[in-house]
C-alpha positions as CSV (number, residue, x, y, z in Angstrom):
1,X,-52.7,-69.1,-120.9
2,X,-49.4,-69.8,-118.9
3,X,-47.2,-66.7,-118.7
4,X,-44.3,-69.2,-119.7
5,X,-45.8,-70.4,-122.6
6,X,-45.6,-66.4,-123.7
7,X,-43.3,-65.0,-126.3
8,X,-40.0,-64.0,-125.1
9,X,-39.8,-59.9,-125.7
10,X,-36.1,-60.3,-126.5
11,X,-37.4,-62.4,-129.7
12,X,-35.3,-61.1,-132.8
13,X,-37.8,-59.3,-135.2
14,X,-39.5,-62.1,-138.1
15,X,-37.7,-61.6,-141.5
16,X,-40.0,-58.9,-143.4
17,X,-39.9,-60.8,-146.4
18,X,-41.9,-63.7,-144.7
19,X,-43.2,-62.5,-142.0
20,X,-46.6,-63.1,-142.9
21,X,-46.1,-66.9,-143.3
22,X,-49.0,-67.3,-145.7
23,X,-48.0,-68.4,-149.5
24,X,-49.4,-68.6,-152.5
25,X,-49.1,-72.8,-152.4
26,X,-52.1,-72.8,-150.8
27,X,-55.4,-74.2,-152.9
28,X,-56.9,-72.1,-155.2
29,X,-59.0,-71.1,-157.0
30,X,-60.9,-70.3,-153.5
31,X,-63.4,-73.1,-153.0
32,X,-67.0,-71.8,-153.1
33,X,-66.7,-72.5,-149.3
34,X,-64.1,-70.2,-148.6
35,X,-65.8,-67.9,-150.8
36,X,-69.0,-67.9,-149.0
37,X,-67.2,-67.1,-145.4
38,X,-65.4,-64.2,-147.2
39,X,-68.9,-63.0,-148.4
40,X,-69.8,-63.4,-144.7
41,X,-67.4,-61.7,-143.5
42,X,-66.9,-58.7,-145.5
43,X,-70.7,-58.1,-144.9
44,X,-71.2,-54.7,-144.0
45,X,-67.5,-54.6,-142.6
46,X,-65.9,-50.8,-143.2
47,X,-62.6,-52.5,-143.7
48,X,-60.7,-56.6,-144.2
49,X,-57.1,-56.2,-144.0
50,X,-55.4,-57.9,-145.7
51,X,-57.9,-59.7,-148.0
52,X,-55.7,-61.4,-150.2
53,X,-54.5,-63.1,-146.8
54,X,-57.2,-62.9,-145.0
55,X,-58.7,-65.9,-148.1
56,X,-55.8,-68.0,-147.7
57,X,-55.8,-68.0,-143.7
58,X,-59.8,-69.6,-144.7
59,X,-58.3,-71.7,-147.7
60,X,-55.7,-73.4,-144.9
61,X,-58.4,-73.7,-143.0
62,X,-60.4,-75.6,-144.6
63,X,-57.9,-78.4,-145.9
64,X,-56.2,-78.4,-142.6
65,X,-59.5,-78.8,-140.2
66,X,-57.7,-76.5,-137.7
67,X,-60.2,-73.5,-137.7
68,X,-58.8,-70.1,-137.2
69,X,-58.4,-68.0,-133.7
70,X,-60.4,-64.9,-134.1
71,X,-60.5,-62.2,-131.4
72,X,-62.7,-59.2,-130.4
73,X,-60.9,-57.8,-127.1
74,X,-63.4,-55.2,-124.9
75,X,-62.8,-53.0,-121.8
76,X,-65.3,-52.9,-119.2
77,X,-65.6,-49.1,-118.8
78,X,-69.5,-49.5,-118.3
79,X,-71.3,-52.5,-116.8
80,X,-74.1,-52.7,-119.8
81,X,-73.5,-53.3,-123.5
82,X,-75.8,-51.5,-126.0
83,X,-77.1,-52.5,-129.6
84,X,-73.8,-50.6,-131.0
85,X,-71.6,-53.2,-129.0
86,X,-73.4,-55.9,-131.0
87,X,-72.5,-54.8,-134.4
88,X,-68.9,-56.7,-134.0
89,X,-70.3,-59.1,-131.7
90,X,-72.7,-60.3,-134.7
91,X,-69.9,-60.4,-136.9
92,X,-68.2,-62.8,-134.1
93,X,-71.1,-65.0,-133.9
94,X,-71.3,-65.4,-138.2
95,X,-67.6,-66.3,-137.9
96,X,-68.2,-68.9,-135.0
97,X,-71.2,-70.3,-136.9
98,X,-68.8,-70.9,-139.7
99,X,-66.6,-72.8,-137.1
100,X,-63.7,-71.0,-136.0
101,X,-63.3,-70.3,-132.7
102,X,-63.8,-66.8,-131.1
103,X,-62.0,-65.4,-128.0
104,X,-64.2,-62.6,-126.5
105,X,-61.5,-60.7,-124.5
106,X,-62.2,-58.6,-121.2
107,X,-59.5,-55.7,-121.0
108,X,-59.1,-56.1,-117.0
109,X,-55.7,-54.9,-117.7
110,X,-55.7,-52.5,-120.5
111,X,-58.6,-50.8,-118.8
112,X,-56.2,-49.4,-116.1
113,X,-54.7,-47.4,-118.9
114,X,-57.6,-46.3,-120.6
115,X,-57.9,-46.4,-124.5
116,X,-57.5,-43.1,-126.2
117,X,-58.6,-44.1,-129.1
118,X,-61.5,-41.0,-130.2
119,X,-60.6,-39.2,-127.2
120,X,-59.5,-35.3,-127.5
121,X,-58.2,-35.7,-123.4
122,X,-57.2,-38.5,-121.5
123,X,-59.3,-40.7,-120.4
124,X,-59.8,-41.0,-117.0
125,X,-58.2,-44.9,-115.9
126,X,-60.7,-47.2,-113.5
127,X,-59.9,-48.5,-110.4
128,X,-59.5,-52.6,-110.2
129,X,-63.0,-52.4,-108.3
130,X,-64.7,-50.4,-110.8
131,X,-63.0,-53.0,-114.0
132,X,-64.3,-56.1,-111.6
133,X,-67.7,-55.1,-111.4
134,X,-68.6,-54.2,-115.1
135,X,-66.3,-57.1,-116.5
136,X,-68.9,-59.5,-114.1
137,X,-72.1,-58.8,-116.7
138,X,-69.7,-57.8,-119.8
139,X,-69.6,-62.0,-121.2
140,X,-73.5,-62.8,-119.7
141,X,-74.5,-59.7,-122.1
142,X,-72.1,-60.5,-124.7
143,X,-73.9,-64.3,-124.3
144,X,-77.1,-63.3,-125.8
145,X,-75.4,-62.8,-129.2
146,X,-72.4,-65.3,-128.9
147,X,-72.6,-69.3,-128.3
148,X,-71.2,-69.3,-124.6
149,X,-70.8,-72.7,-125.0
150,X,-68.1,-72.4,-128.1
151,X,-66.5,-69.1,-126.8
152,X,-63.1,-68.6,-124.8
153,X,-63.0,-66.3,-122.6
154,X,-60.2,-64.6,-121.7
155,X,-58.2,-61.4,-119.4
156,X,-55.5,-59.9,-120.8
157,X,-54.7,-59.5,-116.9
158,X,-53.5,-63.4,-117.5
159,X,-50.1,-61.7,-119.7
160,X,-50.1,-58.1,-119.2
161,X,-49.3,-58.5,-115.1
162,X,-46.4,-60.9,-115.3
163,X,-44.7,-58.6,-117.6
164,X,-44.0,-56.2,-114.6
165,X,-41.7,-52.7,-115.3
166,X,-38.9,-54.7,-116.9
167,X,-41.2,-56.4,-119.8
168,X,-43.1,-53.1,-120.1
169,X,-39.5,-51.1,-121.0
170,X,-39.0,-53.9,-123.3
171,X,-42.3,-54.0,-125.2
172,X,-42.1,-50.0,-125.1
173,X,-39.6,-50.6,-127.0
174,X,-41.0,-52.8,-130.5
175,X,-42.2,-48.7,-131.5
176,X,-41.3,-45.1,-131.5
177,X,-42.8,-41.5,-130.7
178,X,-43.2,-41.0,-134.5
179,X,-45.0,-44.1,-135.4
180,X,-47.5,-43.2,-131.9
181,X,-47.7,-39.6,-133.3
182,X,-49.6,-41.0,-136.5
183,X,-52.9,-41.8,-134.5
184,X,-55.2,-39.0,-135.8
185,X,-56.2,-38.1,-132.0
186,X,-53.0,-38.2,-130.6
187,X,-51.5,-35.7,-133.6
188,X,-54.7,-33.2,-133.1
189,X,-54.2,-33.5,-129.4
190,X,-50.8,-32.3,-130.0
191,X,-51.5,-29.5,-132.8
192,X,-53.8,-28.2,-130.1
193,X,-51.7,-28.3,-127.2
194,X,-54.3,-30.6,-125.4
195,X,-52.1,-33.0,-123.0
196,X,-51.3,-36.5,-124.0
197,X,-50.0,-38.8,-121.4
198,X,-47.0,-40.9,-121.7
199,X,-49.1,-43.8,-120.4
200,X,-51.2,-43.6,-123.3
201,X,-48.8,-44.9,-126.1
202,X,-48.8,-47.7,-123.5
203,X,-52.6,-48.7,-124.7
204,X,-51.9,-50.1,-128.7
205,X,-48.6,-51.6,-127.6
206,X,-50.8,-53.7,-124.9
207,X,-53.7,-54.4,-126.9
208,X,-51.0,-55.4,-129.9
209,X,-49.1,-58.0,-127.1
210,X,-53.3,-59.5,-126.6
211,X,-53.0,-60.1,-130.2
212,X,-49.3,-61.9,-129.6
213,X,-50.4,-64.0,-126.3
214,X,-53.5,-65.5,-127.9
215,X,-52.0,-66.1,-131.3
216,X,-55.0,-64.6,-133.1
217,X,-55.4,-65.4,-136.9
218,X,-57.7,-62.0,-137.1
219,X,-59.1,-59.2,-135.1
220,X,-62.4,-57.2,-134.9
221,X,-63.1,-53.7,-133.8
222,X,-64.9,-50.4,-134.3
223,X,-63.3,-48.2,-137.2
224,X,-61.7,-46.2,-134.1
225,X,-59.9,-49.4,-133.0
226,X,-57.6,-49.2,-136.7
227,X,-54.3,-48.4,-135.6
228,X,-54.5,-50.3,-132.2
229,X,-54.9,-53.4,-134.3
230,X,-52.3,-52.6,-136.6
231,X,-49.9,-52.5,-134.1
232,X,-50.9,-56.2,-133.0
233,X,-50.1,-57.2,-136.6
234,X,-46.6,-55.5,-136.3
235,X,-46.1,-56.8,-133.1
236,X,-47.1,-60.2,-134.2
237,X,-44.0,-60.2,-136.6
238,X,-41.8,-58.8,-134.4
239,X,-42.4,-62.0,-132.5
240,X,-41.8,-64.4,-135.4
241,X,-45.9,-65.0,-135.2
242,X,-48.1,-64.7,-138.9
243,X,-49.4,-61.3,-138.6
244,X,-53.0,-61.1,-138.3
245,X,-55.7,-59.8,-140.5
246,X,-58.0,-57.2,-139.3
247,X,-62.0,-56.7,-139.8
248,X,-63.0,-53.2,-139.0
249,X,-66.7,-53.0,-138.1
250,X,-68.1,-48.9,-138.6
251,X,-69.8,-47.3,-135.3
252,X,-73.6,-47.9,-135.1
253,X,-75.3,-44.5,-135.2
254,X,-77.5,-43.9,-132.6
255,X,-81.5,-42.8,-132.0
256,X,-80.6,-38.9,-133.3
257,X,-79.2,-40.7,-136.4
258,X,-75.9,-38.5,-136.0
259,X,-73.9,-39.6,-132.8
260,X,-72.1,-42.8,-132.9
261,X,-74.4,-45.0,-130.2
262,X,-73.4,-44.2,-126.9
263,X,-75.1,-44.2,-122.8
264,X,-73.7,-40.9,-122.5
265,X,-75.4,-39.1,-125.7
266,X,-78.8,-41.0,-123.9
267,X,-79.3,-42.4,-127.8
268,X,-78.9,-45.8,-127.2
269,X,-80.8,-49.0,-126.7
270,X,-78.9,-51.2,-124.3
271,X,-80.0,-55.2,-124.7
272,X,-80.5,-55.9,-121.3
273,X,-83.6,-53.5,-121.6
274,X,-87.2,-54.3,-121.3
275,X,-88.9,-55.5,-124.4
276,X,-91.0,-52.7,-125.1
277,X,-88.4,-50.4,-124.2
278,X,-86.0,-51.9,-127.1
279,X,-89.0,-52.2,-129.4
280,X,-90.3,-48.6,-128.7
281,X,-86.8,-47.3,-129.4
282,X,-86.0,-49.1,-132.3
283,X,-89.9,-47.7,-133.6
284,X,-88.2,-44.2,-133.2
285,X,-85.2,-44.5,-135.6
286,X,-85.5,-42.6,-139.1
287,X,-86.9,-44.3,-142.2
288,X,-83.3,-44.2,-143.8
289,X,-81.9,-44.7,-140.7
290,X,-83.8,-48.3,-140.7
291,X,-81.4,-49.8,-143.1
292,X,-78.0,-48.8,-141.5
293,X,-79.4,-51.0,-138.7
294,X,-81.0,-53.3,-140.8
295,X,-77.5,-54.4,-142.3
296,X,-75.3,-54.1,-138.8
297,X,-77.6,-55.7,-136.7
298,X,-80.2,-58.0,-138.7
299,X,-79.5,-61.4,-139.5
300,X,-81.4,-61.6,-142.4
301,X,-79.5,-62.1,-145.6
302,X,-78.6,-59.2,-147.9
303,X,-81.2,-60.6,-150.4
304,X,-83.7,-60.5,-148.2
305,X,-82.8,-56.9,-147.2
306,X,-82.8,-56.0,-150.7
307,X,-86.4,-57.4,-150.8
308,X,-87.7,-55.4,-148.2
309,X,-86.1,-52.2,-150.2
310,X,-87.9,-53.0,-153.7
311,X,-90.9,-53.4,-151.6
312,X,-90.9,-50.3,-150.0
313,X,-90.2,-48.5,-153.4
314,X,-93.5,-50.2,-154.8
315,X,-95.4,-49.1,-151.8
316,X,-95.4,-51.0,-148.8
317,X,-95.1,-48.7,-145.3
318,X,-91.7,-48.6,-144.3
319,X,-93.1,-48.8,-140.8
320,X,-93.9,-52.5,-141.4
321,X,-90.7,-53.3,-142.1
322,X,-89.3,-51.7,-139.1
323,X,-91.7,-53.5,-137.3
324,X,-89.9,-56.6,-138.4
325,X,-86.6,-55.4,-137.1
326,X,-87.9,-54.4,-134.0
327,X,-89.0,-57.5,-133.6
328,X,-86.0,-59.8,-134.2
329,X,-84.5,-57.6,-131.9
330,X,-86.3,-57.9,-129.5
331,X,-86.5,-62.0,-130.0
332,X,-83.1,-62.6,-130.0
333,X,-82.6,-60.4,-126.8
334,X,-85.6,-61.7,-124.9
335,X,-87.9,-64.3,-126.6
336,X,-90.5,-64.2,-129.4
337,X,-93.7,-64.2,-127.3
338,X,-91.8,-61.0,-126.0
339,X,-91.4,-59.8,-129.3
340,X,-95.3,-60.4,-129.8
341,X,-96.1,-58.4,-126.6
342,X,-94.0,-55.4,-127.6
343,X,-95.4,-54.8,-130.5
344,X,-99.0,-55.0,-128.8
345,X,-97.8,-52.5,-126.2
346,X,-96.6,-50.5,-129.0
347,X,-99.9,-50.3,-130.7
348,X,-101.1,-49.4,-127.6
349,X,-99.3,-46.7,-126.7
350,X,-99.3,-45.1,-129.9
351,X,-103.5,-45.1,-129.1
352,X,-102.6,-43.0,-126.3
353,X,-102.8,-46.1,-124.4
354,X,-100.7,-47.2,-121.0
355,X,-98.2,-50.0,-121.6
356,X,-99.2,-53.3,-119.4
357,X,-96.1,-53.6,-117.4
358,X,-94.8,-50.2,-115.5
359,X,-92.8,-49.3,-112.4
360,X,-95.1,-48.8,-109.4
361,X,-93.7,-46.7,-107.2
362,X,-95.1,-45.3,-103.7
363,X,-93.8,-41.8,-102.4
364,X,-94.5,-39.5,-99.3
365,X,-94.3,-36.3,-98.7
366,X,-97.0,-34.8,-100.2
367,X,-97.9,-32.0,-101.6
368,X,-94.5,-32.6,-104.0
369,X,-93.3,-30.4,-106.5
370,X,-93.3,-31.5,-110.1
371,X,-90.1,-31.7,-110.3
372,X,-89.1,-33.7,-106.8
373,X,-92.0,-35.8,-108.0
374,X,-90.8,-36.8,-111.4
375,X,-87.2,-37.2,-109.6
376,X,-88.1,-39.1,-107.0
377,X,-90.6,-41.3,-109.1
378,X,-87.1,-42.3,-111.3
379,X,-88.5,-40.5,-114.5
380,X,-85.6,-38.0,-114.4
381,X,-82.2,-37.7,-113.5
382,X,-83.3,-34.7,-111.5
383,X,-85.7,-31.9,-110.9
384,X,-83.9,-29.0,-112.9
385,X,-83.9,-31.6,-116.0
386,X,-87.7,-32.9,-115.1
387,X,-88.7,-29.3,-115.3
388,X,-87.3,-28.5,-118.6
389,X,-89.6,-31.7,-119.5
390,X,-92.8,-29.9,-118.2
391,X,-91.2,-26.7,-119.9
392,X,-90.8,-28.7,-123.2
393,X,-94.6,-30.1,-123.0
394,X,-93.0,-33.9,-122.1
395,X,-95.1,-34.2,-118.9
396,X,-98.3,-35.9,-118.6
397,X,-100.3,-37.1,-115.2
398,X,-103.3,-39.3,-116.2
399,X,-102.8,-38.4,-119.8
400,X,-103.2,-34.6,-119.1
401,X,-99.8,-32.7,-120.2
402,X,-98.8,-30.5,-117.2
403,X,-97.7,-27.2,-118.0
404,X,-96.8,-25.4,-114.8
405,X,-93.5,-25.9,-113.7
406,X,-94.5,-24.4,-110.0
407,X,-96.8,-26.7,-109.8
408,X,-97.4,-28.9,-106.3
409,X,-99.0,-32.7,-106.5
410,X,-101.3,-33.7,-103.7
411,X,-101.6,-37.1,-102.7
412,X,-103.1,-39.3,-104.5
413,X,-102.9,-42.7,-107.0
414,X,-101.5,-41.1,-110.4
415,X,-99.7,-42.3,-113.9
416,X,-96.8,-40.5,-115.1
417,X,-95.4,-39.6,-118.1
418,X,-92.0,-38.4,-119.7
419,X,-91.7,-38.3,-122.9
420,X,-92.7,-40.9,-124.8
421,X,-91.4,-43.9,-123.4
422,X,-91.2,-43.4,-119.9
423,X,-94.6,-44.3,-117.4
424,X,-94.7,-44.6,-113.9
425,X,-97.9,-45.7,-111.6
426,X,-97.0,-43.1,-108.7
427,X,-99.0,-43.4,-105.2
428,X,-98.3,-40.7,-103.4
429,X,-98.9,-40.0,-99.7
């Protein structure tokens, strides 16, 4: 987008009265079309605001044949998206199947402030290296949900850097202390004496001007992401734009079945991961836990989900149907034969077996303590946390669970084992 082409920030503020340019001339009742996509869309959401509009946003829609813009804006703070990322990005790709076209926003900018959204300190900004190398995989990953082909992609770099100090005063200015001081983590930050940054109100007010520059019809995020949105929709009026609807999606919970999803609770299943890896871990969720996932991340219809409920209550092993998720999963992230071969490996394993495919890794040194061994075979993140393994009865060499933390390996051809999911063939010299 052309900086140009942007709103001016002087802009008078839209008339309240009709700010949201959406009227009740509009065809209705809904057509059973419209009513469908609502049915879609609502789907599992925590929260469609505001419905009512939302409805007539479709119902324009659909007599005018100019589909709506819909945006999902995420900063690169990592380099790999997990299953928890996917629960909006589904919600994307049901949209774009029903035609309207998605913008899948990379935060290049935004990310230099760092959101603060859930955060009880600040969070720590990235350097423009850091944003560049884990916005390079962010739209590849986000590709194996989304149709690449009929999604825009965009960096909110493209409006947020011409604004320079002078447009930053002036957008500072489109809000207040008060309304900031209404986020939930920035008022318990405060209560609690815990620092908040002046750069941090900065983070809604830029992620509301996204909303402004691309002209979105609606917006998707986590249930943390509520107020930042909101202040696109104000913003949005401000600018004499219709105000946007939001769709808030709720966080994924992760392996433990407590913590929201997450690389650094190491509860996660990231979807650039081998197949049996995904398949294994998805195995490992609770019973109950199988339908919180079954209705954020399958694409089977609530019917059908409703099916495999009333068949489990008759009888039928609730391991079967995770099975089945477990396998779309792993089909839409790598490929149906892959699927096939997971659940094989699975078997397998679960036999006591050795899964086909494992790292094969050749070391020196030896004799090696356990705990340089696991480290250096990649099995831990270090010795001190490979030897609480050993200590918690996670180790195995050649199927044999290894007890003594003191103890020294002597050369030799060996497989590994941490846990339940993690193998290494190990030749050490």
């Amino acid at each position: 987008m052309d900086p140009q082409s942007q709103p001016a920030l002087e802009q008078a503020p839209a008339d309240s009265a009709n700010s949201s340019g959406l009227t009740a001339a509009l065809p209705l009742p809904l057509s059973d079309r419209v009513q469908e996509a609502l049915a879609i869309t609502r789907r599992g959401a925590d929260e469609l605001l505001i419905e009512a509009e939302f409805a007539l946003k479709l119902a324009r829609a659909e007599s005018s044949g100019i589909p709506l813009r819909i945006k999902l804006g995420l900063d690169p703070t990592a380099p790999d998206l997990h299953l928890g990322h996917t629960v909006v990005l589904n919600k994307m790709r049901q949209l774009q199947d029903l035609g309207h076209n998605v913008i899948f926003l990379i935060g290049d900018f935004t990310s230099m402030i760092g959101d603060p959204s859930g955060r009880n300190v600040t969070r720590p900004p990235l350097t423009k290296e850091q944003i560049e190398h884990n916005a390079a995989t962010y739209f590849k990953q986000a590709s194996l949900v989304l149709d690449a082909a009929r999604t825009e992609i965009r960096y909110n770099s493209e409006w947020c850097d011409p604004l320079g100090a002078r447009g930053m005063i002036e957008l500072a200015s489109h809000s207040t202390v008060a309304r900031m001081m209404e986020r939930d983590d920035f008022s318990k930050r405060f209560k609690a004496n815990t620092p908040i940054s002046v750069h941090e109100f900065l983070y809604p007010l830029m992620q509301g001007y996204d909303s402004v520059a691309l002209k979105s019809d609606l917006e998707l995020g986590g249930t943390d992401q509520k107020f930042n949105l909101l202040v696109g929709r104000e913003l949005q009026k401000d600018y004499g734009q219709e105000p946007q609807c939001i769709l808030t999606m709720p966080l994924l919970e992760g392996l433990d079945g407590i913590e929201k999803m997450s690389k650094s609770k190491n509860n996660y299943i990231g979807i650039t991961e081998p197949a049996n890896v995904m398949f294994a871990k998805v195995m490992s969720i609770s019973d109950v836990m199988m339908w919180r996932y079954y209705e954020l991340l399958s694409f089977h219809s609530l019917a059908e989900i409703d099916g495999f409920k009333d068949a489990v209550a008759v009888g039928k092993n609730p391991r079967d149907v995770k099975v089945a998720l477990a396998q779309e999963i792993v089909t839409r992230f790598h490929s149906a034969q892959a699927a096939v071969d997971a659940l094989a490996d699975f078997v397998n394993r679960s036999k006591g077996g050795i899964p086909d495919n494992i790292p094969e890794v050749t070391l020196g040194g030896a004799p090696l303590g356990i705990g340089q061994l696991l480290k250096q075979a990649n099995l831990c993140a270090s010795s001190s946390e490979a030897l609480r393994m050993v200590e918690q009865g996670g180790v195995r060499i050649d199927g044999n669970m290894i007890s003594d933390k003191g103890l020294k390996v002597q050369a030799g051809s060996m497989v590994l084992q941490v846990g339940k999911r993690k193998f290494a063939r190990v030749t050490l010299a």
